[in-house]
N, C-alpha and C positions, 0 to 999 in steps of 0.2 A: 093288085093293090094289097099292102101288108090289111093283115089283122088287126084290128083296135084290142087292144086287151079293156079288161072290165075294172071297175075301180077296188079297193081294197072292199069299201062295203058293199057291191053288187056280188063279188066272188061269195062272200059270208055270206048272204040274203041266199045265194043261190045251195051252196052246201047247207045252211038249214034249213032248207026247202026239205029238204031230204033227194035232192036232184044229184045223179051224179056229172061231174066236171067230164064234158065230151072232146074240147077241143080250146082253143088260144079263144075261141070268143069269149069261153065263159071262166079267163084268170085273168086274177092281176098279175103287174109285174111279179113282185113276192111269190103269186102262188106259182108262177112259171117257171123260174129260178129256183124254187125250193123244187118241184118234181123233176126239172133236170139234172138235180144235185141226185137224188137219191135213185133214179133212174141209171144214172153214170156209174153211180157205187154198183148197183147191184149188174149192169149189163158187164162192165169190168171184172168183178168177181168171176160170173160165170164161163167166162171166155181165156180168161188165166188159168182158171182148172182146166182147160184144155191141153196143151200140153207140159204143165206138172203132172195127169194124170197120165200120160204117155209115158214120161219120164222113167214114171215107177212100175208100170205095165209091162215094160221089157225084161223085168222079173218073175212074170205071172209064172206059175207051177206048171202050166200046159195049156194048151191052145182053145179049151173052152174058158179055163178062166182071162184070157188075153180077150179073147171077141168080147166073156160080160163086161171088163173096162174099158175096150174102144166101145160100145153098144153109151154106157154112162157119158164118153169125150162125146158122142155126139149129140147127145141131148145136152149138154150142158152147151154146147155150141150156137145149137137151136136156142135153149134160152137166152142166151146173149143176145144174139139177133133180136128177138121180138123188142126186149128194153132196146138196141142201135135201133131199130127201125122205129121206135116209139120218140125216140129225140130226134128223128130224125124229123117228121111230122111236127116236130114243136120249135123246127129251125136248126137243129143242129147240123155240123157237116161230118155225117156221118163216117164217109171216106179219111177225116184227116184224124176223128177221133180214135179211129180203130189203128190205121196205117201208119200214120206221121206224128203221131202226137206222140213227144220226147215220153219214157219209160217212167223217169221220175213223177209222171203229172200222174201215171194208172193210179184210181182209187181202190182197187181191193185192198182185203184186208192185209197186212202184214206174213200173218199166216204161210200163205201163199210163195210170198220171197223166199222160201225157208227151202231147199231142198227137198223133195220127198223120193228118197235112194231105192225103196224096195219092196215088194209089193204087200209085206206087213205092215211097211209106213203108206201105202196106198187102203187098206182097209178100214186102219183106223181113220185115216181119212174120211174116208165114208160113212165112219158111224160118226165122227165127232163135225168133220168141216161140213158136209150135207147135211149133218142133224143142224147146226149152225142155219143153211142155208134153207133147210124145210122150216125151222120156227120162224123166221124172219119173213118169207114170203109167204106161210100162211095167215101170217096176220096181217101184212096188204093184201093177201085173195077176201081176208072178211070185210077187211075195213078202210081200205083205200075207196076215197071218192073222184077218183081218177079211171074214167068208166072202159078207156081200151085197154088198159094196165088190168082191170080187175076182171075184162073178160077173157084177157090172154093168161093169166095166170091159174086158169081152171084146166090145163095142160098143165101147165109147170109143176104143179101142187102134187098131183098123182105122179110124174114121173119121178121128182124129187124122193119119194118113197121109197122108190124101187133100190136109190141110191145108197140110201141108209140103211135099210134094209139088206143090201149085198153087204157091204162091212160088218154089219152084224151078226151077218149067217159064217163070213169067212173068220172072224174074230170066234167064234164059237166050236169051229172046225179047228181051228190052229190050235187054242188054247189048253186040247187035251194032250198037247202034244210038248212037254220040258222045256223044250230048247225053245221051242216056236211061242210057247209062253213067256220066256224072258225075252225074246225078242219085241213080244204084242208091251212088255211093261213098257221097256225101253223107250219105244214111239211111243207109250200113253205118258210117261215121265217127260217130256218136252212140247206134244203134241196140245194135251188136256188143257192147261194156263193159255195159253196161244189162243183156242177154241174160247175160254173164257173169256180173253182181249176181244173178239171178235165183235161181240155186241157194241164198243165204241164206249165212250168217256161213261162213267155215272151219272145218273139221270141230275146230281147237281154240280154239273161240270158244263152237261151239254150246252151245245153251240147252238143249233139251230134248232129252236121251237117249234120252226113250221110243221114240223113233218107230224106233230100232235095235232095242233091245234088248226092246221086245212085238211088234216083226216088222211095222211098218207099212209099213214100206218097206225095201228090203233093202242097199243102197248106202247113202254117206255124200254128205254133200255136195259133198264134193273129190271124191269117183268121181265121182258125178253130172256136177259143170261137165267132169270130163275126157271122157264121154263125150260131153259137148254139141260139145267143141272138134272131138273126134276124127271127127266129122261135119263138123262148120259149117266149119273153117277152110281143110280139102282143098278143098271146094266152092266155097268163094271163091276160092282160090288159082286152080281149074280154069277160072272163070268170069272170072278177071282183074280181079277187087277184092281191096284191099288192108285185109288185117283184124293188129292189131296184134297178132301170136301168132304162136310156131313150134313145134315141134316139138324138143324136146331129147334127142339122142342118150343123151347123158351120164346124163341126169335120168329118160329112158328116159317121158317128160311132155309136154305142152303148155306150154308158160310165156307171159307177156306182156311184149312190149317196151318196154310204157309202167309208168309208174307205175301201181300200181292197189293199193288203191280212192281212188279221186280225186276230187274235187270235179266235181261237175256243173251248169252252165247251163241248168236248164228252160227258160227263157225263150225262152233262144238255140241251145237241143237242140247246148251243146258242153260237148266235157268241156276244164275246164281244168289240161292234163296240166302246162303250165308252169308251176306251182307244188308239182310234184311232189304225192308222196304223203299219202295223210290216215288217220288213226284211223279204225274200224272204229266205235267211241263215234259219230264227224260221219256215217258213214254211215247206221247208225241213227235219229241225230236227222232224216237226210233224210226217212229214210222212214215215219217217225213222225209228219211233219210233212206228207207226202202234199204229191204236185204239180200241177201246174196245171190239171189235169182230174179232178180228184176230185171234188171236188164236183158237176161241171155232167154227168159220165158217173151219177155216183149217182143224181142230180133226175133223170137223164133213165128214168131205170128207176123211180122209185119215185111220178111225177108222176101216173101213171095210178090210182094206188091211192088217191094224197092223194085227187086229185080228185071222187074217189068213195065216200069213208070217210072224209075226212080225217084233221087229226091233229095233236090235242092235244100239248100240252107235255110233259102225262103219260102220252099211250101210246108217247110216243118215248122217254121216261126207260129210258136201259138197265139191264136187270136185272144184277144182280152178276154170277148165275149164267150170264149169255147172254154177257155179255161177258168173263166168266174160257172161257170154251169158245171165242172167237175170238179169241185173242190165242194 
């Protein structure tokens, strides 16, 4: 017999309790539909870095640094899994979400569609897309009241470290090094604004409130990108690449020295700042519109399944209900 869900004030009555949310008894509709939304974003994320990170690994300098990148594909793999396994428990169908679900509906971040061709654009990866991905899921491990999410995430949290940490040890080895230095700028020149997009609209853009206000995550979006800066831009600074951001006394902030958000060159991984700035509306249409690796990183994960189960026109038809929970 299905689950009753709880009504809009039993969920509140139960999160001020200071109780954490165990299971479909104790949400409302809303609270149930908002944690499969962000649930979706974040298991999709980490399961796309899977092979982009292979992609670029086939460049590694020698066979110990190839195993520390496949060592990273597979935790980032495992973390995937726990968020699919965690919709999966709250109704979703986990098989068609990962397998059959059209490329265009994947929620990661844009980022990700981008190419990443070499293992210098694999490092900064590491220091910039997992620094992305350690600020965001550290502040669901403090402040999500979503109680198997907050106790799988006490894994995730530490290994996430290891990630960013490996780009910043390889970004520090390379940089001593001319050539390998203009290369590290290069990727941080296209890479860095990307990373910034990552955090999602400005806090007075955002779309869904829930994610504040039923405790899923406990920062806003604007906190979030400033604690991304508040790392990422000393680090460059220290390491002597040049990332478009300072520090404002005044503003007491991080701000950026280019236009932003701006038009971007998949193609040609440039942003084109000389046309100054753009609507928030063009930014969305980017990413709505997914780039140059979305499709061919999707096929590459879901090939093994076709090939073995294939797949009709109708078990790919997305459900209403599967695709209002990823979006």
């Amino acid at each position: 017999m299905p689950t009753q869900l709880r009504s809009e004030e039993e969920t509140q009555q139960h999160i001020r309790a200071g109780r954490l949310v165990e299971g479909l008894e104790h949400m409302s509709p809303t609270y149930l539909e908002g944690i499969k939304r962000i649930l979706t974003v974040s298991a999709d994320t980490e399961l796309i870095s899977a092979p982009a990170y292979i992609r670029a690994a086939q460049d590694a300098p020698n066979l110990n640094a190839f195993g520390s990148a496949i060592s990273i594909v597979q935790d980032e793999i495992a973390h995937a899994h726990i968020a699919y396994r965690l919709l999966e428990d709250l109704g979703v169908n986990k098989d068609w979400l990962i397998y059959e679900r059209p490329a265009s509906l994947w929620k990661h971040p844009y980022a990700f569609d981008v190419p990443l061709d070499s293992w210098v654009e694999l490092v900064v990866a590491n220091a910039f897309y997992d620094q992305a991905g350690y600020v965001l899921l550290s502040d669901v491990y403090r402040s999500t009241t979503f109680g198997p999410w907050k106790r799988a995430l006490a894994k995730v949290d530490k290994e996430e470290t290891f990630h960013l940490r490996h780009g910043q040890q390889w970004i520090r080895r390379l940089v001593q090094d001319p050539e390998q230095k203009a290369k590290l700028q290069r990727a941080v020149d296209w890479m860095f604004l990307l990373t910034v997009e990552w955090f999602g609209l400005p806090d007075d853009k955002k779309q869904h409130g829930e994610q504040l206000s039923y405790g899923f995550k406990g920062k806003s979006n604007d906190q979030l990108r400033q604690e991304w800066l508040r790392t990422v831009v000393p680090f460059c600074e220290e390491v002597g690449l040049k990332v478009p951001a300072h520090y404002d006394e005044q503003q007491g902030k991080y701000v950026l020295d280019v236009p932003f958000p701006a038009r971007f060159d998949a193609a040609n991984k440039r942003w084109l700042l000389e046309q100054g700035p753009v609507s928030w509306d063009e930014v969305l249409k980017r990413w709505r519109e997914r780039g140059p690796m979305n499709q061919e990183l999707v096929a590459s994960l879901q090939r093994g399944y076709r090939d073995l189960y294939g797949a009709s026109p109708e078990s790919r038809a997305p459900s209403p209900e599967l695709v209002g929970a990823a979006r």
